[in-house]
ChimeraX commands (.cxc) that place a marker at each C-alpha (Angstrom):
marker #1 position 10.33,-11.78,-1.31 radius 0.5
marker #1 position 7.28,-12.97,-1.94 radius 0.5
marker #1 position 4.46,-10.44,-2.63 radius 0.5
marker #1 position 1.69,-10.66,0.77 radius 0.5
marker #1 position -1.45,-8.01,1.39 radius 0.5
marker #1 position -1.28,-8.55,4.90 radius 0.5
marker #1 position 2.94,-7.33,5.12 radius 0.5
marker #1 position 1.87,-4.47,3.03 radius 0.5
marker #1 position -1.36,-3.65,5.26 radius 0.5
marker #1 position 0.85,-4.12,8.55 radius 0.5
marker #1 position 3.59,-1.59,6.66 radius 0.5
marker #1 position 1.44,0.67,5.77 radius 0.5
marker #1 position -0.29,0.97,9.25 radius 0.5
marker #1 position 2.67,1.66,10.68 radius 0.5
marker #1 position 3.59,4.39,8.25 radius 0.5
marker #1 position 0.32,6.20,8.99 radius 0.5
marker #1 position 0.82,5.87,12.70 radius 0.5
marker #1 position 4.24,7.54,12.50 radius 0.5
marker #1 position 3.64,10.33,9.96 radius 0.5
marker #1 position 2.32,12.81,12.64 radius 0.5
marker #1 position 0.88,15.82,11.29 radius 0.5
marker #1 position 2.22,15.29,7.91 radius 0.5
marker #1 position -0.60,14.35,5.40 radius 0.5
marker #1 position 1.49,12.47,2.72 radius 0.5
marker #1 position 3.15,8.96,2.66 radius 0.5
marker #1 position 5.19,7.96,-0.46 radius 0.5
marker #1 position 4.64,4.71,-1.66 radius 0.5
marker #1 position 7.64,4.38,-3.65 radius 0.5
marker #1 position 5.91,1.84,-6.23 radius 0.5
marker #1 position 3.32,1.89,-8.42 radius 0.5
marker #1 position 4.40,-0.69,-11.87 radius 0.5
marker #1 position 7.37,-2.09,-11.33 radius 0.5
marker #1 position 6.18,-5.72,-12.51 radius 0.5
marker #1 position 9.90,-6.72,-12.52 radius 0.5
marker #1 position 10.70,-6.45,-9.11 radius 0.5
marker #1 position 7.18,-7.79,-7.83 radius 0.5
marker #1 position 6.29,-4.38,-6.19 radius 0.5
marker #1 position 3.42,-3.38,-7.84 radius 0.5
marker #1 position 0.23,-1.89,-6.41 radius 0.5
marker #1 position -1.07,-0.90,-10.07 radius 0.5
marker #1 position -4.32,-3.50,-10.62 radius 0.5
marker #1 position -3.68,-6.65,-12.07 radius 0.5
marker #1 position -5.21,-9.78,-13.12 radius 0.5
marker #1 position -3.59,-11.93,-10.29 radius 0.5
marker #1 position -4.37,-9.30,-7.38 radius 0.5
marker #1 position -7.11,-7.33,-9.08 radius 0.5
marker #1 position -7.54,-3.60,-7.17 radius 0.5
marker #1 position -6.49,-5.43,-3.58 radius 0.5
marker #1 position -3.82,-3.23,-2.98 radius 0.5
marker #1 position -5.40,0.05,-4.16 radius 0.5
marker #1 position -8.26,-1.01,-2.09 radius 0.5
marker #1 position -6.05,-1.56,1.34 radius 0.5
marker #1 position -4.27,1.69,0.47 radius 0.5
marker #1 position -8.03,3.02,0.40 radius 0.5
marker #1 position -9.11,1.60,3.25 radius 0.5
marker #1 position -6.36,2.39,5.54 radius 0.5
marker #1 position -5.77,6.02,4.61 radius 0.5
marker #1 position -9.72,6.87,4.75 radius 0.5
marker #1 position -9.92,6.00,8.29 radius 0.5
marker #1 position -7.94,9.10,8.28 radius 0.5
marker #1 position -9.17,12.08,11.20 radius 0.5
marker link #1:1,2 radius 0.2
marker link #1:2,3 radius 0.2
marker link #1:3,4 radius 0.2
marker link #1:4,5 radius 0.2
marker link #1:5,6 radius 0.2
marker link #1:6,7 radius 0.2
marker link #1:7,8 radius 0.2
marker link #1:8,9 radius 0.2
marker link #1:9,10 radius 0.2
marker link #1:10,11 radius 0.2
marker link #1:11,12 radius 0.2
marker link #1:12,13 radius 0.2
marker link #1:13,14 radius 0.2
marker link #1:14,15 radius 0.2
marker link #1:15,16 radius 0.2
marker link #1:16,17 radius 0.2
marker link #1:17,18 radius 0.2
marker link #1:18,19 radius 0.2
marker link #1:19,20 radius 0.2
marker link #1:20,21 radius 0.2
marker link #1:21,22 radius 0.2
marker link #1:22,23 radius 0.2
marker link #1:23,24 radius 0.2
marker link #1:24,25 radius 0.2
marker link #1:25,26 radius 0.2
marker link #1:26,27 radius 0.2
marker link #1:27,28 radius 0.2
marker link #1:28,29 radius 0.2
marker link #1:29,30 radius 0.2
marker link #1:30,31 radius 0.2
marker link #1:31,32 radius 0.2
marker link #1:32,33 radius 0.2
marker link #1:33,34 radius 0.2
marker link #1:34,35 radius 0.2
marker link #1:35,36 radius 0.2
marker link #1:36,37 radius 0.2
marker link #1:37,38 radius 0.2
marker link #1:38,39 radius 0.2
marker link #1:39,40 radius 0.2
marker link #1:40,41 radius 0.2
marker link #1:41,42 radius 0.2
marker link #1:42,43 radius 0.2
marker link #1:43,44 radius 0.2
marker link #1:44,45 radius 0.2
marker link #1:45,46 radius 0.2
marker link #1:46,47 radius 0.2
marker link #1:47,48 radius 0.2
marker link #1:48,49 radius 0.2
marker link #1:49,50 radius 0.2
marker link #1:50,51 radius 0.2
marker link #1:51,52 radius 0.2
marker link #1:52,53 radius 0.2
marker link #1:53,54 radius 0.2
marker link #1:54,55 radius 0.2
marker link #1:55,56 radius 0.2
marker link #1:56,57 radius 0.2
marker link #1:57,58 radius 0.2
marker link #1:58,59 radius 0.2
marker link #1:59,60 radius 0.2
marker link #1:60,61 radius 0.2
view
């Protein structure tokens, strides 16, 4: 599967509306270059999805 910001900003809106109380998420990814799932900063993507991981979870109460 392709690699998409807005699929990975939908998922992880979700997974901050269903955590509850709990303060933690796991994004179970950070390098993994061979299976396309990285968030680490690259030169194709640059920080994008540090930067919706940022966005999302600072709009935090």
């Amino acid at each position: 599967m392709p690699k998409d910001e807005e699929r990975f900003a939908e998922m992880l809106k979700i997974a901050l509306e269903v955590m509850g109380n709990r303060r933690e998420i796991r994004i179970d990814t950070w390098n993994d270059f061979y299976e396309n799932t990285f968030v680490e900063p690259s030169e194709k993507d640059g920080f994008t999805y540090l930067e919706i991981i940022w966005k999302l979870s600072s709009s935090l109460p």
